[in-house]
C-alpha positions in Angstrom: -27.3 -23.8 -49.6 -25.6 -22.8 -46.5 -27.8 -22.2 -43.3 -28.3 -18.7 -41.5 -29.9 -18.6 -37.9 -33.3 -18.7 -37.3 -34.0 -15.0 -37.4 -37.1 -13.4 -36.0 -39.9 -14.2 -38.8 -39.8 -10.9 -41.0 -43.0 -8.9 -40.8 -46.1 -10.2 -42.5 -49.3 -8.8 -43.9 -52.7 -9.3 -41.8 -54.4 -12.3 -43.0 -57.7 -11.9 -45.1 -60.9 -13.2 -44.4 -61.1 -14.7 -47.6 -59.3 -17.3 -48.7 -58.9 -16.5 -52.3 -58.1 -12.5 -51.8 -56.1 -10.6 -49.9 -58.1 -8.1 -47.7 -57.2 -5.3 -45.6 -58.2 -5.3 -41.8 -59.5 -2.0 -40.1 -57.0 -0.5 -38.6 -57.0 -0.7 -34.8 -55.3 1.6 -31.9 -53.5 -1.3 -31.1 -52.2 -3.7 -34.3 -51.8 -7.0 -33.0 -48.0 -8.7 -33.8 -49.0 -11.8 -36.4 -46.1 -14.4 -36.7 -46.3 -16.9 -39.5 -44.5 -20.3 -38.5 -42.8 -20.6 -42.3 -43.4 -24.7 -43.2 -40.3 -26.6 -43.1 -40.0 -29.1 -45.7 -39.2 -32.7 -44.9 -35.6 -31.9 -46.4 -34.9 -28.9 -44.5 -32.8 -29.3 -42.0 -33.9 -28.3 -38.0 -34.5 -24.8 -37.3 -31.5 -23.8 -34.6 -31.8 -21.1 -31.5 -31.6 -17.3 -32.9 -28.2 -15.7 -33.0 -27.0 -12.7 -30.3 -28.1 -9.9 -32.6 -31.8 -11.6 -33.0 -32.3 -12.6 -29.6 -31.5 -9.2 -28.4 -34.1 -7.4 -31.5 -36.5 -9.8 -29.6 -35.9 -8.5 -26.3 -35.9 -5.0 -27.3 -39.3 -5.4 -29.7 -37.8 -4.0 -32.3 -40.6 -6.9 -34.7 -43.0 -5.5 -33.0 -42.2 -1.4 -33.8 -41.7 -3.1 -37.4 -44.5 -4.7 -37.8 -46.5 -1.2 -36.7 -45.0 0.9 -39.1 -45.8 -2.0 -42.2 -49.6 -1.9 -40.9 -49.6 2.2 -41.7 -48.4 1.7 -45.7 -50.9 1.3 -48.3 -52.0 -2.5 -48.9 -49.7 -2.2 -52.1 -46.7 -0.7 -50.5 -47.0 -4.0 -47.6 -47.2 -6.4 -50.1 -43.9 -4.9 -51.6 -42.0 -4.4 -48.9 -43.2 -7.7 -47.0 -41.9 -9.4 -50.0 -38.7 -8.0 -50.0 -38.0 -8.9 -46.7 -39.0 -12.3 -47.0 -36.6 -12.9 -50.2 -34.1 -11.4 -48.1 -34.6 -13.4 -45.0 -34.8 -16.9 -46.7 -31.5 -16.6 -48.3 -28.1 -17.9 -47.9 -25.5 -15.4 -46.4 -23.5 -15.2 -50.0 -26.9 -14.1 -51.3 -27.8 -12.0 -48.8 -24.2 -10.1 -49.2 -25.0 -9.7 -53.0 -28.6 -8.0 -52.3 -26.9 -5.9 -49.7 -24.0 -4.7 -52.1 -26.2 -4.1 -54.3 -28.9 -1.8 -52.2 -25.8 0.0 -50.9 -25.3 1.1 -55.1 -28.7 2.4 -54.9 -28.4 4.5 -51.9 -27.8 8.0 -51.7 -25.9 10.0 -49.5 -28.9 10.2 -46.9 -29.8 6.2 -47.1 -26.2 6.0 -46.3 -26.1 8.3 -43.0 -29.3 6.6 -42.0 -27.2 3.5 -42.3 -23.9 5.2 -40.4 -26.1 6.5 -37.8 -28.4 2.7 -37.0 -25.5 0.4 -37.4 -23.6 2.1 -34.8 -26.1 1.3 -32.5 -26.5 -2.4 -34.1 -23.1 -3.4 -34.2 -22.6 -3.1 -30.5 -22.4 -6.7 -28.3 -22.1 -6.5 -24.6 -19.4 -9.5 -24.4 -20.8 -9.6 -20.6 -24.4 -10.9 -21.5 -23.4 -14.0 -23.3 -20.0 -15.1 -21.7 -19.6 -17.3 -18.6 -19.1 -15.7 -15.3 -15.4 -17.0 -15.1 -14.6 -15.8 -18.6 -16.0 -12.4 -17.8 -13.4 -12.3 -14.7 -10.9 -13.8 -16.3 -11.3 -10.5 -18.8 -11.8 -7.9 -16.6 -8.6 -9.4 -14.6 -6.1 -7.6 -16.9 -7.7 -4.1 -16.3 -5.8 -1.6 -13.8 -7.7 -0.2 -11.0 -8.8 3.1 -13.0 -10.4 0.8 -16.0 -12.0 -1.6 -13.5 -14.3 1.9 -12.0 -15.0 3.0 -15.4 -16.2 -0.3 -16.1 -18.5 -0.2 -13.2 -20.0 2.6 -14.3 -21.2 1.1 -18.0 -24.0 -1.1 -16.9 -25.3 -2.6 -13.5 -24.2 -6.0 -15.1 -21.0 -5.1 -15.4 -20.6 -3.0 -12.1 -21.3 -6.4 -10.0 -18.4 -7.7 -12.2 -15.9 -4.7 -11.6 -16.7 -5.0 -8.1 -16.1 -8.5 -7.8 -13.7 -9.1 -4.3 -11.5 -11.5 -6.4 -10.4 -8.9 -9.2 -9.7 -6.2 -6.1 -8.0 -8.9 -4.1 -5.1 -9.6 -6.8 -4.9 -5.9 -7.2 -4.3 -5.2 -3.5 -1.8 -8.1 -3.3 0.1 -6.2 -6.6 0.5 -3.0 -5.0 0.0 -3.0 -1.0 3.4 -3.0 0.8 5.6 -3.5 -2.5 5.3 -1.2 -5.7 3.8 -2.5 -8.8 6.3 -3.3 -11.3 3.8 -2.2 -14.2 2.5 1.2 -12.9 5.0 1.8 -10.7 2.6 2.6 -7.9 2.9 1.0 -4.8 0.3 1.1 -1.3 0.2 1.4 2.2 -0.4 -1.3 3.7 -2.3 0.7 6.8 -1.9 -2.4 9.1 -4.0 -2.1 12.4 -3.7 -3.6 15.9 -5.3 -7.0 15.6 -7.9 -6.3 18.3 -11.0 -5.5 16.0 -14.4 -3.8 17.7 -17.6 -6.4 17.6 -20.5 -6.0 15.5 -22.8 -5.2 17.7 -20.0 -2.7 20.0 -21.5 0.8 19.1 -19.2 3.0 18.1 -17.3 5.7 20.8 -18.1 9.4 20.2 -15.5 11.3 18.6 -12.9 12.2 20.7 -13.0 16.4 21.5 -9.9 18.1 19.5 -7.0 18.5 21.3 -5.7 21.6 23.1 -2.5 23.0 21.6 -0.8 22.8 24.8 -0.5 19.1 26.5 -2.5 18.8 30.0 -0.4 19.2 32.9 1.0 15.7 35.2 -1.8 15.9 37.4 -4.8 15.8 34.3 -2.8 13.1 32.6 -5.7 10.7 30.8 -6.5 8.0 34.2 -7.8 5.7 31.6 -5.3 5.6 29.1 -2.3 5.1 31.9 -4.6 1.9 33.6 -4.8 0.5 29.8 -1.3 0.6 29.4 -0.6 -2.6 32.2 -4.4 -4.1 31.5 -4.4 -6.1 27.9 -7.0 -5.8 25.6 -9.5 -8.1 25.4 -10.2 -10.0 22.4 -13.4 -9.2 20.3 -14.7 -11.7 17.6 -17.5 -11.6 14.8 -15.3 -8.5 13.2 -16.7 -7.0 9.9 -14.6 -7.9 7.2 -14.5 -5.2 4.3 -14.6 -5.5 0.7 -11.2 -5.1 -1.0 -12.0 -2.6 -3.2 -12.5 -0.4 -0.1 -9.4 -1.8 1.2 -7.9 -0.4 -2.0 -9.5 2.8 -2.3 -8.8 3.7 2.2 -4.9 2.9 0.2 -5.3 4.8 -3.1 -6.8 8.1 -1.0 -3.6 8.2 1.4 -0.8 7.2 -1.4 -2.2 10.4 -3.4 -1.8 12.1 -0.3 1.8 11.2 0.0 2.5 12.3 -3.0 0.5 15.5 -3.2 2.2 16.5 -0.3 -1.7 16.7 1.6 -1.6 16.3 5.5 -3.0 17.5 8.9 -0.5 18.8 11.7 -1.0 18.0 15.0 1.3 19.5 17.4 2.3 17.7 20.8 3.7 20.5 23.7 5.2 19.0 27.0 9.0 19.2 27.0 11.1 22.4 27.9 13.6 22.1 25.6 14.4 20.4 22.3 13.3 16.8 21.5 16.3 14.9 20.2 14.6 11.2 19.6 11.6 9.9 19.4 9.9 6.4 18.6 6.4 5.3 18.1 4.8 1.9 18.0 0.7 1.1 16.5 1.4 -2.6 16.4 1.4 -3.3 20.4 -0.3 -6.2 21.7 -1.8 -4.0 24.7 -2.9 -0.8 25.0 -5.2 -0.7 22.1 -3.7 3.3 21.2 -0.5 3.7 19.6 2.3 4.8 21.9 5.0 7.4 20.6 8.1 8.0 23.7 10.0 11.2 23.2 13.7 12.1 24.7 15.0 15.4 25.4 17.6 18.0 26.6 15.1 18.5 29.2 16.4 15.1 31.0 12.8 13.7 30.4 11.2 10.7 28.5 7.7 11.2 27.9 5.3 8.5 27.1 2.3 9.8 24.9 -1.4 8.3 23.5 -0.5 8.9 19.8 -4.5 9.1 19.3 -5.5 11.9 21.7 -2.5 13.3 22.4 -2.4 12.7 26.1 0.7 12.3 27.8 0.7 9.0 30.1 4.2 9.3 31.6 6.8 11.6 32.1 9.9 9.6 33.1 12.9 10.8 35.1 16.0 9.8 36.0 18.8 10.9 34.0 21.0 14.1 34.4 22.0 15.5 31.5 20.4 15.4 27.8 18.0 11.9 26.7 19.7 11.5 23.2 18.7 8.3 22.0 15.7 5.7 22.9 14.6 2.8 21.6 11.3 0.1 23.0 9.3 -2.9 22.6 6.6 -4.5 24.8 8.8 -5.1 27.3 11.0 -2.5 27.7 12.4 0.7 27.3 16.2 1.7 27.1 17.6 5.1 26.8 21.0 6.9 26.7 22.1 9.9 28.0 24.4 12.5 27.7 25.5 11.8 31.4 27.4 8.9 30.0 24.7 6.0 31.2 22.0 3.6 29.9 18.5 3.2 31.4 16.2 0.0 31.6 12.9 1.4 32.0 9.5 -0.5 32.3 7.7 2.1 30.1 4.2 1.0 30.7 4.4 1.9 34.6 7.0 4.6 34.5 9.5 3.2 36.7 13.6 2.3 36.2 14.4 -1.5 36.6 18.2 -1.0 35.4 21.0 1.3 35.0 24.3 0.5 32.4 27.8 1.9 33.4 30.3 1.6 30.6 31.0 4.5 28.8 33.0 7.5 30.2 31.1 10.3 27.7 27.7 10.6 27.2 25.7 8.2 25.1 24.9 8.9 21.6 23.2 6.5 20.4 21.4 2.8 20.8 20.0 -0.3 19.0 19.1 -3.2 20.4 17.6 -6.9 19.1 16.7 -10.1 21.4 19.6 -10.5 23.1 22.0 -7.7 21.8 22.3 -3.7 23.1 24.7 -1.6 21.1 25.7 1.8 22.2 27.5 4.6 20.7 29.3 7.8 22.7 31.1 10.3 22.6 34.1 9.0 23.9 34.1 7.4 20.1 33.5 3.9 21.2 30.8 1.4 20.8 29.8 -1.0 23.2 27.9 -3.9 22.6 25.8 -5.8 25.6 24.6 -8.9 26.1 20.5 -8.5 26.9 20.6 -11.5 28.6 23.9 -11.6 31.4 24.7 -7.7 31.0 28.0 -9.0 29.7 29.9 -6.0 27.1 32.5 -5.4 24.8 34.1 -2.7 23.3 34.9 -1.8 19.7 37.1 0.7 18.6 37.8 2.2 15.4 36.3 5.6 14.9 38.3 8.7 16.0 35.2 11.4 17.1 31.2 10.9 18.1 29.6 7.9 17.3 26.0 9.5 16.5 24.3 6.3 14.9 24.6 2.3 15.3 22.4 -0.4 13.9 22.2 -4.1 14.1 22.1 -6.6 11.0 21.6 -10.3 11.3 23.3 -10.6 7.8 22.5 -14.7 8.3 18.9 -14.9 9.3 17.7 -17.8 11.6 21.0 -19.1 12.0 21.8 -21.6 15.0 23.9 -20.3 18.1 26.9 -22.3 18.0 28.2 -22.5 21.7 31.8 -21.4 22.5 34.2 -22.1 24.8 35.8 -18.5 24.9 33.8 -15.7 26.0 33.4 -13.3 23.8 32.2 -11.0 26.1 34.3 -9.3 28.7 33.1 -10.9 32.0 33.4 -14.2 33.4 29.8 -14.8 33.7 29.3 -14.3 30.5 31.1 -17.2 29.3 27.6 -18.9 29.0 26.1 -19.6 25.8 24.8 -18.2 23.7 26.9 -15.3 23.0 26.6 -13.4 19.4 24.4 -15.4 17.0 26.8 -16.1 14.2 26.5 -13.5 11.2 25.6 -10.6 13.8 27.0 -7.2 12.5 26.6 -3.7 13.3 26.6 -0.7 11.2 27.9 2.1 13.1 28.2 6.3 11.8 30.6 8.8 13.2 31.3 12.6 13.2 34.7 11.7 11.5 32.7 11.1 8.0 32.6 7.7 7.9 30.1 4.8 8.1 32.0 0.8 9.8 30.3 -2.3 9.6 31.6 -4.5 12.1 31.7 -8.3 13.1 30.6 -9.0 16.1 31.5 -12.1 16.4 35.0 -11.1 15.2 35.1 -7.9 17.3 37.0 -6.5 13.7 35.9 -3.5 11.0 34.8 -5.7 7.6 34.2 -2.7 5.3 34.5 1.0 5.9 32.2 3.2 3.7 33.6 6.9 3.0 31.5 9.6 0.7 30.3 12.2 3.0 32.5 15.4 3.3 30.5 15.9 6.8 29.9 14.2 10.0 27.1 11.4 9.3 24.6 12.1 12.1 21.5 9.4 11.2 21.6 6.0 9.5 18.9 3.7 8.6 19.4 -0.2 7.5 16.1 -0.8 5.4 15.4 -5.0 4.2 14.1 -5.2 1.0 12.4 -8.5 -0.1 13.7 -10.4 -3.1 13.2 -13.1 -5.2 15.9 -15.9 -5.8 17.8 -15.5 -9.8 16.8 -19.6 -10.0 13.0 -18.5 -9.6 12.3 -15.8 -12.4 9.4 -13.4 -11.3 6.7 -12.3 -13.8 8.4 -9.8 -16.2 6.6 -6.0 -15.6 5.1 -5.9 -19.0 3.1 -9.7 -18.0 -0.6 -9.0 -17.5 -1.9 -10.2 -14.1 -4.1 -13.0 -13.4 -7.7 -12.3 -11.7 -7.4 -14.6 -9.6 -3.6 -15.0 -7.2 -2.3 -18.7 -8.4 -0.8 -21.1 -5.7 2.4 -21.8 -6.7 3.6 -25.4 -5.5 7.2 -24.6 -5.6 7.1 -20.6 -4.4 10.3 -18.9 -5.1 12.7 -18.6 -1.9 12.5 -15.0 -0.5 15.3 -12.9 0.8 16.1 -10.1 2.1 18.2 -7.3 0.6 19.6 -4.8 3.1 20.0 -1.2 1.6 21.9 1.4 3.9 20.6 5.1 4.0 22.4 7.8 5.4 22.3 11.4 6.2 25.4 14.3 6.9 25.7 17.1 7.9 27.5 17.8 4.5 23.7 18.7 3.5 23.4 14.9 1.6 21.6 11.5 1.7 23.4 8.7 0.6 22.2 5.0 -0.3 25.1 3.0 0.1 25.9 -1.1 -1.4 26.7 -3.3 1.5 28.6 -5.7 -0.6 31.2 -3.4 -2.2 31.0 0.0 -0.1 30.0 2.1 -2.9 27.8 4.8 -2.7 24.7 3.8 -5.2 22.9 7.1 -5.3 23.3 10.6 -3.5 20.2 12.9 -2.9 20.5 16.7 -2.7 17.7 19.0 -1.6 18.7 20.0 2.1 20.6 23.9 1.9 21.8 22.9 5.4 22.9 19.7 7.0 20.1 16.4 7.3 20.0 15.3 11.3 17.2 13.1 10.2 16.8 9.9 8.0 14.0 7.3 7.7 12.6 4.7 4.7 10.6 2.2 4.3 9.6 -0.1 0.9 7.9 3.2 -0.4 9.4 6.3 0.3 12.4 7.5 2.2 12.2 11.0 4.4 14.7 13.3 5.9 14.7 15.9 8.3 17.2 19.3 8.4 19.1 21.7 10.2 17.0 23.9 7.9 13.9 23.0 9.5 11.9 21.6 7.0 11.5 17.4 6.2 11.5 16.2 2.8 10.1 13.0 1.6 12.2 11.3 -1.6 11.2 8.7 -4.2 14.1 6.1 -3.2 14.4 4.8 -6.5 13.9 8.3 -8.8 16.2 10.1 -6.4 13.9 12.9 -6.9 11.8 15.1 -3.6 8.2 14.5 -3.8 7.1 17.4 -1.1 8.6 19.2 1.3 7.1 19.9 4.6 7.6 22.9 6.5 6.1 23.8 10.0 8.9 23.3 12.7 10.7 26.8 13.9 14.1 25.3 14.4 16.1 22.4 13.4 14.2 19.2 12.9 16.4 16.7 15.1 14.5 13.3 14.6 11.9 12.3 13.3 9.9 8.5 12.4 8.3 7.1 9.1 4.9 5.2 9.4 2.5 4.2 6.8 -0.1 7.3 6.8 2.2 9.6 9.1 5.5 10.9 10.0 6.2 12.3 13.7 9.0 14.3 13.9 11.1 16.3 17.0 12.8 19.4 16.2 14.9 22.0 19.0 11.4 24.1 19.2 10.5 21.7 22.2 7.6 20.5 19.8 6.5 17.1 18.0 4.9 17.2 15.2 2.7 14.2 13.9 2.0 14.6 10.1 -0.8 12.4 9.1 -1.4 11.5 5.6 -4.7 9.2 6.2 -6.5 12.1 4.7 
């Protein structure tokens, strides 16, 4: 006879006060529970613990409610039923299965529904109560994002599991700064300076909105110019937040993005149309993010990103500030008056000026120890940072609008020459052009050149657009080695991230964006010169491109900025606010600020 689990002792009859007879006690307000112990024979084997089902009648008194309603029948009707449940209770599961089958013949239609309508409450086990802690994870490790909250709504039990910083981690580190390859989604990462405010700091007021209209020189913010030469001082004992809040800051400003929902802030200073911008949140001092503007006006301007505030207006050139580009350190600009300015941005004052070109400048890049430049005399010079040593390259036959340096062999050793490759004397000094350094470079004739600079020679020419390619962006793209296969998009995550011993290589994989004035965006392959994919949406010629790992915008003659799924090839939203042509604009993770020939910026924030 094979052995069930101890079950909760069926319901018995209240014990007589006679031996011989079976009496009935007065009924009371309050029937006490009586449990039998049933005698275990010297054969029988040891009683065992009670199953999931039993345990949890015992925690929910369901004996008790029982053993009530058996005290309100007749003495008869208990003895009946009492030994029913008793035959039922000491048999063997085959046994048991026959008396059920055969009570289910007996049934009628509302014995059955009574059944239908208690065993779907019965037959319900909360897998959570009786399985480990680690198992439970290890389950809820396979949910997405959206079952993981529904989850945490079920029980409190299973709410501190949901929650659990471990399962948000390893869904953070599957969709922040790369897209997921099973949903497709991917996250901001929303990076901050590093500089985090102490515990016990209180908190600073809100700052007042801003005025429309940008303060004049003399009310320029005192506190935010000193902070630009003054670093930041270093707080400890930062809060660190729970990653499911980490995710969910993320989730609220990717729906944004792709909603198309954003507030406009508007920042008013120059006289005439802004033709480059660039902005930088990442800054080891000031604490604010810094966005510099250029103009037709002849200015640079140096703005708080945060308030608005403009900290420097910087003059020096004569003619039209087309192109811009900084770092901590510096701050170079090109003109239309045919020079190059070295500027020390954070006090407002010009250490250097480049002669070189005999039209105005264009366009600039620069890395460590490179400067590229591109004019309108259809040249592009390339100078060396460190001994203001150049060269020239030619090739194109109208405007060079766009250039961009590509270290196409990362972390490769300078090799020291013997022959300058620059044009000067002096510059015969090593190092020269790290080995592997090219330069992408766009023209008004239609076509995009990547050169060797080590070579001073055209590799590849890409050709496509019907119109003169005004903007060009290099984006790197992490990959994984072919040798080290990845997890396959339909594997299921694990809970917890797994430290690989051997980690696959990464590389990088440089994609090439550009935009015409042929009204199109092209993606371009590197490797053969093809285009990959061509995006259409503009009615009227694209000044403006930027990308990131997420999304890719634009910005148009016709005055509005559109932001594109990369890989789809398909616009997400269109923004529209600027009353002329939009002439540059720059991608961040919540924002995009953007310059147009109304004089204004625009910063478009997505944080929410």
């Amino acid at each position: 006879m094979s052995h069930v689990c101890d079950t909760i002792p069926p319901a018995k009859l209240a014990p007589s006060s006679s031996s011989s007879s079976v009496a009935v006690a007065a009924p009371s307000p309050k029937p006490a529970k009586v449990i039998t112990t049933p005698m275990i024979s010297p054969s029988s084997p040891p009683p065992r613990k009670l199953c999931v089902r039993h345990q949890r009648m015992a925690d929910e008194g369901t004996s008790m409610r029982l053993q009530q309603s058996l005290d309100a029948l007749p003495v008869e009707e208990r003895s009946s039923v009492s030994a029913v449940w008793s035959n039922f209770s000491s048999s063997s599961h085959p046994r048991r299965a026959l008396i059920l089958h055969g009570l289910l013949t007996m049934c009628c239609f509302s014995q059955l529904s009574l059944l239908s309508e208690q065993l779907a409450h019965l037959i319900r086990i909360d897998p959570f109560t009786i399985l480990p802690h680690e198992v439970s994870l290890k389950i809820l490790g396979y949910l997405d994002a959206i079952s993981l909250c529904r989850a945490a709504q079920v029980t409190r039990r299973w709410k501190a599991l949901a929650d659990d910083n471990t399962l948000w981690r390893g869904i953070c580190e599957q969709h922040i700064g790369q897209k997921c390859g099973k949903c497709g989604w991917g996250l901001p990462v929303l990076s901050r300076p590093c500089q985090k405010r102490p515990i016990d700091d209180p908190q600073p007021p809100p700052s007042p909105k801003r005025h429309r209209h940008s303060p004049p020189p003399s009310e320029l913010d005192s506190a935010s110019i000193s902070s630009l030469l003054a670093p930041n001082p270093t707080f400890h004992n930062s809060i660190t937040r729970p990653w499911k809040d980490v995710y969910s800051e993320r989730m609220t400003v990717e729906r944004n993005w792709r909603r198309g929902r954003c507030t406009v802030r508007t920042f008013k200073g120059h006289t005439d149309g802004v033709m480059c911008l660039q902005f930088n949140e990442h800054l080891s001092h000031p604490a604010f993010p810094v966005l510099i503007t250029g103009s037709y006006d002849r200015t640079v301007r140096v703005w708080n990103l945060e308030t608005g505030a403009e900290l420097h207006c910087l003059r020096g050139h004569s003619r039209a500030v087309r192109a811009l580009q900084f770092d901590d350190a510096k701050l170079i600009t090109g003109s239309m008056d045919s020079t190059l300015r070295v500027w020390d941005w954070r006090r407002g004052t010009c250490i250097r000026t480049l002669h070189g070109h005999t039209e105005g400048v264009v366009c600039l890049n620069f890395d460590s120890n490179v400067l590229a430049s591109g004019s309108v005399d259809s040249t592009i010079k390339v100078w060396n940072l460190r001994t203001g040593g150049a060269f020239t390259l030619r090739g194109h036959c109208d405007w060079v609008n766009a250039v961009q340096l590509w270290d196409s062999i990362p972390g490769a050793p300078v090799s020291p020459t013997n022959s300058p490759i620059f044009d000067i004397p002096s510059c015969s000094a090593p190092p020269q052009i790290d080995p592997g350094k090219m330069l992408f470079s766009a023209s008004d004739d239609g076509t995009i050149k990547l050169w060797d600079l080590t070579l001073r020679t055209c590799i590849r020419k890409f050709t496509g657009h019907v119109g003169q390619v005004q903007s060009m962006r290099l984006l790197l793209l992490d990959t994984t080695d072919d040798a080290h296969p990845t997890t396959p998009p339909s594997a299921s995550p694990s809970p917890i991230p797994s430290a690989d011993p051997d980690p696959a290589p990464h590389r990088t994989q440089p994609v090439l964006i550009s935009g015409s004035l042929d009204n199109t965006i092209k993606i371009w392959d590197i490797d053969t010169g093809a285009t990959v994919r061509t995006f259409f949406g503009h009615i009227e010629g694209v000044w403006a491109v930027a990308s990131d790992k997420l999304r890719l915008v634009s910005g148009s003659h016709d005055r509005t900025i559109k932001v594109w799924s990369r890989e789809e090839g398909k616009c997400t939203s269109t923004l529209v606010g600027h009353q002329a042509a939009v002439s540059c604009l720059a991608l961040g993770e919540d924002k995009i600020i953007s310059g147009s020939d109304d004089w204004d910026v625009k910063v478009w924030s997505f944080s929410g």
